[in-house]
C-alpha beads as a LAMMPS data file, in Angstrom:
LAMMPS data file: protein, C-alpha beads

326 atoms
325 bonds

1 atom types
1 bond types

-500.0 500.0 xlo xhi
-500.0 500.0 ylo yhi
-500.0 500.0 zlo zhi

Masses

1 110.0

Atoms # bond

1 1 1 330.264 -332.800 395.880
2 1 1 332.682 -331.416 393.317
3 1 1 331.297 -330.915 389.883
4 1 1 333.213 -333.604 387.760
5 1 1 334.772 -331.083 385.756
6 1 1 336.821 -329.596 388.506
7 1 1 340.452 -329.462 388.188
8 1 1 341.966 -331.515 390.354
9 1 1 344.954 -329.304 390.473
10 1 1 342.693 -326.906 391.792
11 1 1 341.487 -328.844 394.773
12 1 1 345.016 -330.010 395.657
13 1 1 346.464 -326.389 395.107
14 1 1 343.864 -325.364 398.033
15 1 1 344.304 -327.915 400.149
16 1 1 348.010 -327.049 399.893
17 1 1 347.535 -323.347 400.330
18 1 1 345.129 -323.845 403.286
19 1 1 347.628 -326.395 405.208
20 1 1 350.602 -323.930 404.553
21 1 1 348.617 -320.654 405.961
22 1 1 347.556 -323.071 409.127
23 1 1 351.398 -324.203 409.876
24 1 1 352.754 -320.630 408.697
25 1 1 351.120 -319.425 412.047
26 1 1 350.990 -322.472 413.982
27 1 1 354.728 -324.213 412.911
28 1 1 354.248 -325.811 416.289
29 1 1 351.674 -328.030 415.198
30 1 1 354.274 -330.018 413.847
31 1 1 358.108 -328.430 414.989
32 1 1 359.608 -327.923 418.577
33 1 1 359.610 -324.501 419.465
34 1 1 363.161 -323.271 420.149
35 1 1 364.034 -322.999 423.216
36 1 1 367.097 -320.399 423.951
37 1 1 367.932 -319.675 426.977
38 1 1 368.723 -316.164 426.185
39 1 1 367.766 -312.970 424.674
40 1 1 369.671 -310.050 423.419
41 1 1 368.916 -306.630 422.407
42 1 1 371.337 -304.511 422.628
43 1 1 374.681 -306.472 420.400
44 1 1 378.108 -304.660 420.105
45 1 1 379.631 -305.612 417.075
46 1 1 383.022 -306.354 417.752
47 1 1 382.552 -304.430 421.066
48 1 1 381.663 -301.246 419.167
49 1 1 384.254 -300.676 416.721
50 1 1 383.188 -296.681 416.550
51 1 1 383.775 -296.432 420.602
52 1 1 386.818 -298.424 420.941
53 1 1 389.684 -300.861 418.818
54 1 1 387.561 -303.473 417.442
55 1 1 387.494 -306.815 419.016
56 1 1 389.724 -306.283 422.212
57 1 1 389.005 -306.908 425.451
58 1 1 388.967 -303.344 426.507
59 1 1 386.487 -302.996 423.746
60 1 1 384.133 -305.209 425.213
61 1 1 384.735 -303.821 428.646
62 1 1 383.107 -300.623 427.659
63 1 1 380.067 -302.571 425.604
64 1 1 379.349 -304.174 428.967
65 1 1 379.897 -301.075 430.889
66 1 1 377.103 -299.654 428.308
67 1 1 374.597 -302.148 428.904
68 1 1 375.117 -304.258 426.473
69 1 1 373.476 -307.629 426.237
70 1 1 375.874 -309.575 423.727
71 1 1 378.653 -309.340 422.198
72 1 1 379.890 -310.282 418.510
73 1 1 383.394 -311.477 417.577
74 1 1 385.458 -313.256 415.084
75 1 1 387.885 -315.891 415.215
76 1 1 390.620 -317.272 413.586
77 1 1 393.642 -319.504 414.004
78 1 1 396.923 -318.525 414.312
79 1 1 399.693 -320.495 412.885
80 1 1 400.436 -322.334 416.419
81 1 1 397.125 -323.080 416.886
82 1 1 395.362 -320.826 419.063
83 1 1 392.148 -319.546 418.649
84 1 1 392.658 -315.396 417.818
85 1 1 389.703 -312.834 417.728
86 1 1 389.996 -311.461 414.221
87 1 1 387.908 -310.487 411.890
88 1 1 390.291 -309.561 408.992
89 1 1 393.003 -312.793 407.399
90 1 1 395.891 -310.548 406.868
91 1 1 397.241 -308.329 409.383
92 1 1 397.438 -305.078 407.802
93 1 1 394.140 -303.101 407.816
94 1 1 394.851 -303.526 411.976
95 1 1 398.694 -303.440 412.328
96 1 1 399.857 -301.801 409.315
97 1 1 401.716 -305.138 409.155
98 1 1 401.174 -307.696 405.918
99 1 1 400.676 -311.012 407.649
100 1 1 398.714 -313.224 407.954
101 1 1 396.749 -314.573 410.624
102 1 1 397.229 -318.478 409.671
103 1 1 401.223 -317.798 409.009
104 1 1 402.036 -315.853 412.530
105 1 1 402.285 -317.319 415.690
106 1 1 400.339 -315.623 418.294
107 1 1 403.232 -314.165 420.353
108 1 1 404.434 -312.425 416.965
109 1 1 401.327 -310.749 416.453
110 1 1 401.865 -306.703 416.364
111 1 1 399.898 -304.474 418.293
112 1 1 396.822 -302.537 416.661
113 1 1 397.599 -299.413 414.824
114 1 1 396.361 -296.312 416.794
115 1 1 393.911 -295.215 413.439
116 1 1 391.703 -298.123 412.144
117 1 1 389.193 -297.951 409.820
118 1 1 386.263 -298.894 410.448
119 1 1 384.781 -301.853 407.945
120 1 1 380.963 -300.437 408.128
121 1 1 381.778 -296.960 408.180
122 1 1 383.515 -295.557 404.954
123 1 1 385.886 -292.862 405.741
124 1 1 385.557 -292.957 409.440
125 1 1 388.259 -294.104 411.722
126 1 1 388.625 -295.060 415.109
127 1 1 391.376 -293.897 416.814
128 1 1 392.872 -293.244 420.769
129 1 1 395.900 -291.264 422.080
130 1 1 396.084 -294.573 424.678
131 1 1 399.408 -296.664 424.304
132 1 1 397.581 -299.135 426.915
133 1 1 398.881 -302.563 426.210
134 1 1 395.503 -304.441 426.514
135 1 1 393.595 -301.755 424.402
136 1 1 395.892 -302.314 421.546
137 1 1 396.127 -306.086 421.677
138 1 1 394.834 -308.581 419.660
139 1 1 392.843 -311.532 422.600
140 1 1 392.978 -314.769 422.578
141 1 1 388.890 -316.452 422.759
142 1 1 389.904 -317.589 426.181
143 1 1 390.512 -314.424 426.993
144 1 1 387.490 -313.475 426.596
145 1 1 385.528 -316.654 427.979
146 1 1 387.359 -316.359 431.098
147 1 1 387.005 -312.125 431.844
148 1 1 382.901 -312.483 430.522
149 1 1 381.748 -315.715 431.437
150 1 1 378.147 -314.691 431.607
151 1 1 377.752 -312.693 428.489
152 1 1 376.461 -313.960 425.588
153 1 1 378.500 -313.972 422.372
154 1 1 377.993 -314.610 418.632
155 1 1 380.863 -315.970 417.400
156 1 1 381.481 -315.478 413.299
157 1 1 383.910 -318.256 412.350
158 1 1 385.991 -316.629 409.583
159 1 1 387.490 -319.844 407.898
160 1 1 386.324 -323.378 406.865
161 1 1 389.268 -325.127 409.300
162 1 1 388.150 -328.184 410.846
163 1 1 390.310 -327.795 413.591
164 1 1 389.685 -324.324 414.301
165 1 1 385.993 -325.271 414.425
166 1 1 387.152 -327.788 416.771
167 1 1 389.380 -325.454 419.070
168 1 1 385.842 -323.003 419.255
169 1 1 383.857 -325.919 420.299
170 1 1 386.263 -327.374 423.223
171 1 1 385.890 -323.951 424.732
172 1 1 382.816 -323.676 424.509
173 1 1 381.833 -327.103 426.426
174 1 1 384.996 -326.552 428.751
175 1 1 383.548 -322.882 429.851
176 1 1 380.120 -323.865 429.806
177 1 1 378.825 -321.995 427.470
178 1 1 376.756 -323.795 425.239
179 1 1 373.405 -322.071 426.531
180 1 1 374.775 -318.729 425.712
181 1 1 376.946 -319.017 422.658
182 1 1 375.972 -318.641 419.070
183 1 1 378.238 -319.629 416.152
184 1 1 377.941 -320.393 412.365
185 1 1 379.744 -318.264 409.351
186 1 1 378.073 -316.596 406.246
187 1 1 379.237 -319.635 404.070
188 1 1 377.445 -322.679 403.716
189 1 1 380.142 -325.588 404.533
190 1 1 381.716 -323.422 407.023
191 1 1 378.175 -323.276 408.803
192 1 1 377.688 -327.001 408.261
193 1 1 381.128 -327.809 409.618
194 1 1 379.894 -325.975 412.964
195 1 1 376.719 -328.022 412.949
196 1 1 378.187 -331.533 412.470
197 1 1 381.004 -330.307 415.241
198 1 1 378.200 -329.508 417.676
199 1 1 375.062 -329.591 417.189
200 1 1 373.961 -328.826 420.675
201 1 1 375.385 -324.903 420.183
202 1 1 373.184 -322.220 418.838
203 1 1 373.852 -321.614 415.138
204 1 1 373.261 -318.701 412.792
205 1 1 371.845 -319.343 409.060
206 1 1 374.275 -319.235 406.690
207 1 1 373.809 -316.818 403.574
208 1 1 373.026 -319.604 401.754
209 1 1 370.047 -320.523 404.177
210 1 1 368.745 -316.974 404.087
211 1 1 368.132 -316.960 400.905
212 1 1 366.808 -320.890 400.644
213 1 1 364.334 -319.873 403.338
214 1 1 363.317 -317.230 401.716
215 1 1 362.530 -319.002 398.242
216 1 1 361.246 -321.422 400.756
217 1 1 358.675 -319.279 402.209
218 1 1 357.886 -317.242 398.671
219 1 1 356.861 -320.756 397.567
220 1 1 354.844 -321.645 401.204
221 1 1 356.672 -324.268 401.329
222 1 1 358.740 -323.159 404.416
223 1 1 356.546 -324.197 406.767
224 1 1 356.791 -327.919 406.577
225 1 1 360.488 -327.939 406.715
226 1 1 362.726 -328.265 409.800
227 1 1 365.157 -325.638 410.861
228 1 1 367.994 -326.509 412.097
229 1 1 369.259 -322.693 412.978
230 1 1 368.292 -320.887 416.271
231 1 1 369.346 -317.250 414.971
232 1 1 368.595 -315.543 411.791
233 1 1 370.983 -312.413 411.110
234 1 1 370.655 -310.585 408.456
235 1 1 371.689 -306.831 407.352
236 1 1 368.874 -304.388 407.595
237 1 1 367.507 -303.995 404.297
238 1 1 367.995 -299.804 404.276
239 1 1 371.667 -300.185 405.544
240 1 1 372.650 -302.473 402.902
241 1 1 370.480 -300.906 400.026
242 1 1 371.691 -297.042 401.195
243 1 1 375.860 -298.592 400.939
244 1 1 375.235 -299.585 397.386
245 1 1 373.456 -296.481 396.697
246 1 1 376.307 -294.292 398.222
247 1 1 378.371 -296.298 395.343
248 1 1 376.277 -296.770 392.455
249 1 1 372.912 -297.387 391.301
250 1 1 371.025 -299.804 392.206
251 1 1 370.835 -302.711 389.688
252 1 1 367.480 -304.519 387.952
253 1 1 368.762 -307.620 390.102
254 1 1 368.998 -305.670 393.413
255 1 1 366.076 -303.848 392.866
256 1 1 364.087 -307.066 392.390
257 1 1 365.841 -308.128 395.577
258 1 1 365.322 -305.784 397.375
259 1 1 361.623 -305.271 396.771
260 1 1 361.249 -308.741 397.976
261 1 1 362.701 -308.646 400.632
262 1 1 360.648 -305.470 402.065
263 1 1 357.918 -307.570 401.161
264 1 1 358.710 -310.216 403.425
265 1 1 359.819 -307.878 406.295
266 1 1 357.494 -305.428 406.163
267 1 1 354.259 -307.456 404.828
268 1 1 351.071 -308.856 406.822
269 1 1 350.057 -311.149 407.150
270 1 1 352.269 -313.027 406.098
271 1 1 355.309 -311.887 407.805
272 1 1 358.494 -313.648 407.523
273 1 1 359.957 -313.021 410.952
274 1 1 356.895 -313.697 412.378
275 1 1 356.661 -317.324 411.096
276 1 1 360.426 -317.513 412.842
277 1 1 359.391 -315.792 416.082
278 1 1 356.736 -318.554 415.890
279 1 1 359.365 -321.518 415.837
280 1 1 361.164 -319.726 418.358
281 1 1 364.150 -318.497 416.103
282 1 1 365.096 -314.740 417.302
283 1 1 366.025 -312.137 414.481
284 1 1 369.666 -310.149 414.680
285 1 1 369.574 -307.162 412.343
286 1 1 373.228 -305.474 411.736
287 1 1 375.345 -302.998 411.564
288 1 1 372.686 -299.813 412.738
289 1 1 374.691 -297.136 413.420
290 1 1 371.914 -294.319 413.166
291 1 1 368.530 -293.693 415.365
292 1 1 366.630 -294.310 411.847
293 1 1 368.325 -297.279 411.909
294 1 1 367.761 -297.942 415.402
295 1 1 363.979 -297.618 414.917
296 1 1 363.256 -299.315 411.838
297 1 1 364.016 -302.524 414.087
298 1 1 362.091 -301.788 416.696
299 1 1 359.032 -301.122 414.051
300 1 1 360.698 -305.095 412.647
301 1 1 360.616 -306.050 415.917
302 1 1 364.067 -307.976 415.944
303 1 1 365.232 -309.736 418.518
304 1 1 368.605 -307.811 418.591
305 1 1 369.853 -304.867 416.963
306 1 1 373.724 -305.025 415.895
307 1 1 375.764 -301.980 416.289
308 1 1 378.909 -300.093 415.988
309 1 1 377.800 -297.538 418.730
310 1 1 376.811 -298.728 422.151
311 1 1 376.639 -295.638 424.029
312 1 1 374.480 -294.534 420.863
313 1 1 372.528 -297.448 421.355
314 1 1 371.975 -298.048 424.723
315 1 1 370.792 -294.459 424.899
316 1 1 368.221 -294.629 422.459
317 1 1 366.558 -298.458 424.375
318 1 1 366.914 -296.402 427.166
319 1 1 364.880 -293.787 426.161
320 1 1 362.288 -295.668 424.308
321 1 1 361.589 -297.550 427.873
322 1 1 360.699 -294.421 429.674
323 1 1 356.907 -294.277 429.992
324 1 1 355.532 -291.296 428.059
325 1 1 354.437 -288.123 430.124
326 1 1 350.828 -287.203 428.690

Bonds

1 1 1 2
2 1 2 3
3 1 3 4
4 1 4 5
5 1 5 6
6 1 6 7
7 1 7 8
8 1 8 9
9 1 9 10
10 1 10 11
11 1 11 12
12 1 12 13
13 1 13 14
14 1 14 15
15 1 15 16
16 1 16 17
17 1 17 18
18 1 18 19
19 1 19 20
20 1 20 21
21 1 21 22
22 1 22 23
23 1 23 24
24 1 24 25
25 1 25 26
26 1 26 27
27 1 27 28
28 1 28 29
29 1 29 30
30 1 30 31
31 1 31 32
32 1 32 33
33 1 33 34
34 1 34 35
35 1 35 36
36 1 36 37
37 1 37 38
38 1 38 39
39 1 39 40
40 1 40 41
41 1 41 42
42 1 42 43
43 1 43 44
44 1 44 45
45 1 45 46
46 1 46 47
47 1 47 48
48 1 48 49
49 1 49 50
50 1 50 51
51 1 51 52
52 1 52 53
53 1 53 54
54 1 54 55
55 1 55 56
56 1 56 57
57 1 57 58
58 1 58 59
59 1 59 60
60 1 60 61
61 1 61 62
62 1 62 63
63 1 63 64
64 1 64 65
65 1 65 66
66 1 66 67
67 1 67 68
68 1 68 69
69 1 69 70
70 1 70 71
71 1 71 72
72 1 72 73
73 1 73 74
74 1 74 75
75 1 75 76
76 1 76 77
77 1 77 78
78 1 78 79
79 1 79 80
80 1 80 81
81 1 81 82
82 1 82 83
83 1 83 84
84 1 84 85
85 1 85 86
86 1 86 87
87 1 87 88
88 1 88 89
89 1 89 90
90 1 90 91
91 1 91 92
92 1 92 93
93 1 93 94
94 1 94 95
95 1 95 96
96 1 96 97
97 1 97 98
98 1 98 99
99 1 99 100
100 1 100 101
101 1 101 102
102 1 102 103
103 1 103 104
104 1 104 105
105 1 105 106
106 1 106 107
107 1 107 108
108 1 108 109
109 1 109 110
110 1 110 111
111 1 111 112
112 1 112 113
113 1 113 114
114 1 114 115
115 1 115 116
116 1 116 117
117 1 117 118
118 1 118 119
119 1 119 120
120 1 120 121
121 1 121 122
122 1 122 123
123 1 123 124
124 1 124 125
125 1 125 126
126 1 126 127
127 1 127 128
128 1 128 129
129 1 129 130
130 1 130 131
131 1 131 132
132 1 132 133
133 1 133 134
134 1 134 135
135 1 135 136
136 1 136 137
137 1 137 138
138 1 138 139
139 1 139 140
140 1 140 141
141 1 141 142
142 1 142 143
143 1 143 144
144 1 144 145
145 1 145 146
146 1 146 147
147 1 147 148
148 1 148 149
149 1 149 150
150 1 150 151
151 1 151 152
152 1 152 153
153 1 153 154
154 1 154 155
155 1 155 156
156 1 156 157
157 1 157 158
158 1 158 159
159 1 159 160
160 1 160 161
161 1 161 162
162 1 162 163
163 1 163 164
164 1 164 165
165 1 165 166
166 1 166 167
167 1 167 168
168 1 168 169
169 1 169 170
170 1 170 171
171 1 171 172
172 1 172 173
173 1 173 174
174 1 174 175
175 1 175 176
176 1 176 177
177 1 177 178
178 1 178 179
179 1 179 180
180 1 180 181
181 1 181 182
182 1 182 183
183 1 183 184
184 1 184 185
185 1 185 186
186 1 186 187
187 1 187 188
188 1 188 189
189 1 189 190
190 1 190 191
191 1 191 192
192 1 192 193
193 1 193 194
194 1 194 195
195 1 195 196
196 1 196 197
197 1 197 198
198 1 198 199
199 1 199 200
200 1 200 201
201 1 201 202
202 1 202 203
203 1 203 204
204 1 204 205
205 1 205 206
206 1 206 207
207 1 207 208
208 1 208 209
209 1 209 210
210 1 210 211
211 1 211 212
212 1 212 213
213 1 213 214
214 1 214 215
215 1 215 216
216 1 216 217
217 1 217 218
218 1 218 219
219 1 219 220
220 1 220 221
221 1 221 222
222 1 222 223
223 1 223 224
224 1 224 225
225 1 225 226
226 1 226 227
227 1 227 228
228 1 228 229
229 1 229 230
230 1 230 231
231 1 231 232
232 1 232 233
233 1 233 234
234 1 234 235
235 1 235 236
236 1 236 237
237 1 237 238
238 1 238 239
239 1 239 240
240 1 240 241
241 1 241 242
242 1 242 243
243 1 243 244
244 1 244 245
245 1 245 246
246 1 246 247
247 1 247 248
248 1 248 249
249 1 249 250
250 1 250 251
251 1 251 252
252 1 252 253
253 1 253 254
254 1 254 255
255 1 255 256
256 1 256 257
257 1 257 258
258 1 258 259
259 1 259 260
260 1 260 261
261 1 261 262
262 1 262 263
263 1 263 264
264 1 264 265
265 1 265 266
266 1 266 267
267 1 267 268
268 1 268 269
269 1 269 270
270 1 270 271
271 1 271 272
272 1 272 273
273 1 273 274
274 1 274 275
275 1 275 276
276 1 276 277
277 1 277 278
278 1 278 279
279 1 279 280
280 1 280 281
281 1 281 282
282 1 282 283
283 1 283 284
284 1 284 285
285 1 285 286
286 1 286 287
287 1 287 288
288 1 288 289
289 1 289 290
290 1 290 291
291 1 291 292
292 1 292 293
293 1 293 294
294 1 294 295
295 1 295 296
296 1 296 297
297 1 297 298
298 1 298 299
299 1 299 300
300 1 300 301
301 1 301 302
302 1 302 303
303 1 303 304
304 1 304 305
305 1 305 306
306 1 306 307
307 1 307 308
308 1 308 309
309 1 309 310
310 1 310 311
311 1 311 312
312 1 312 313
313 1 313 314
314 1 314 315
315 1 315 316
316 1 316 317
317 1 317 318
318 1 318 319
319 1 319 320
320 1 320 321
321 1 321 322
322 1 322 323
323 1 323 324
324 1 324 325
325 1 325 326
């Protein structure tokens, strides 16, 4: 027995800590694994933006061509309703044109400039002699449901527009894609606005969820909660920390952050994508553009890597599965 002078915060504090470690590496003891019916490694963010004009059906072509096993759009609606992949609101970083998407009808919508920028790449520019009409057009989601209609895609929903959100779910369900979709947006209500549309589609965790299941599992409280999310995609923690650098120090706040963070990615054993691996979430980590890059997730061991480059990328999986000549 316990002496009578034991704190019973003490004994409760254990019990808690012991029944946290258990479920932290057995969540199924008490959640449903995940169960999605796909898995990618190899993601081409907006079809490779570095390789080709970002989200454009040629774009994609080549991604595919490359081996890639997913690929990562944006979508907006235009101003007669259709469903337009987009990353950027206004027109003009793409078509030298200020417009916006929301205020243009599709038909109106110019074609890409021949030199974009590229959003993750500061200074660099993408840019092709090609006056091809389809390599400088701006698709339609359809478009791209109906030319890949096996490939997986991660769809970023760029505004909080219920009917938008509603337009991305029809087509979904009407090109049976529900297995092989994922969707969600970095802000909370947008993300909930997906969920309450459709809850049987694969959904991303918003920013807001990052960071509330990370405070979640700091205070090992994370594993008695449900998760509603399928895919966690996040930045890789170098690629982020080496574009502030590249600006400006570091502040106390991001240091702290940052710190953290390594903590939970790179610490055992209590790793934090292990515990999601466990529930059957899979881990995207974006934009890697580098080899470093490249094999600081494999050492992670995410589920996908992200990229700009998927030549780059598909070259460097490719030579990581050939068996080593001793």
């Amino acid at each position: 027995m316990l002496p009578s002078t034991f704190p019973e915060w003490v004994l409760a504090a254990s019990v808690y800590f012991t029944v946290s470690t258990i479920l932290w590496f057995f969540p199924h003891l008490v959640h449903g694994r995940k169960k999605v019916q796909f898995s990618a490694k190899h993601i081409s963010h907006r079809g490779g933006s570095a390789e080709g004009y970002e989200n454009t059906l040629t774009n994609y072509e080549n991604a595919i061509k490359n081996g890639t096993e997913m690929l990562e759009l944006d979508v907006r609606l235009s101003k007669d309703g259709k469903v337009v992949v987009i990353h950027d609101e206004n027109l003009l970083r793409l078509t030298g044109q200020n417009k916006n998407v929301s205020e243009t009808n599709y038909e109106d919508f110019p074609p890409l400039l021949s030199s974009i920028p590229i959003e993750n790449l500061p200074g660099v520019c993408y840019q092709s002699a090609s006056t091809a009409e389809e390599e400088q057009k701006i698709p339609l989601l359809i478009q791209v449901f109906s030319r890949f209609p096996g490939i997986p895609i991660n769809i970023d929903v760029k505004a909080y527009d219920p009917d938008l959100v509603k337009n991305v779910a029809d087509l979904i369900h009407a090109f049976c894609r529900v297995d092989i979709t994922v969707w969600g947006n970095s802000e909370k209500e947008t993300s909930n606005l997906c969920y309450d549309s459709a809850p049987d589609i694969n959904l991303f965790f918003s920013t807001f969820k990052v960071i509330f299941a990370l405070v979640l599992a700091l205070t090992g409280l994370l594993p008695f909660m449900r998760i509603r999310e399928t895919h966690f995609e996040v930045f890789l923690p170098r690629v982020m920390k080496n574009q502030i650098l590249a600006k400006r120090p570091l502040s106390f706040f991001e240091n702290v952050l940052f710190g953290v963070t390594n903590i939970f990615v790179y610490g055992r054993p209590f790793n934090f994508f292990s515990h999601l691996y466990a529930r059957g979430i899979q881990v995207y980590l974006w934009v890697c553009n580098s080899e470093d890059e490249f094999e600081e997730c494999m050492k992670i061991q995410a589920t996908g890597i992200m990229t700009d480059y998927p030549t780059k990328l598909r070259d460097f999986l490719d030579t990581r599965a050939q068996p080593r000549i001793t």
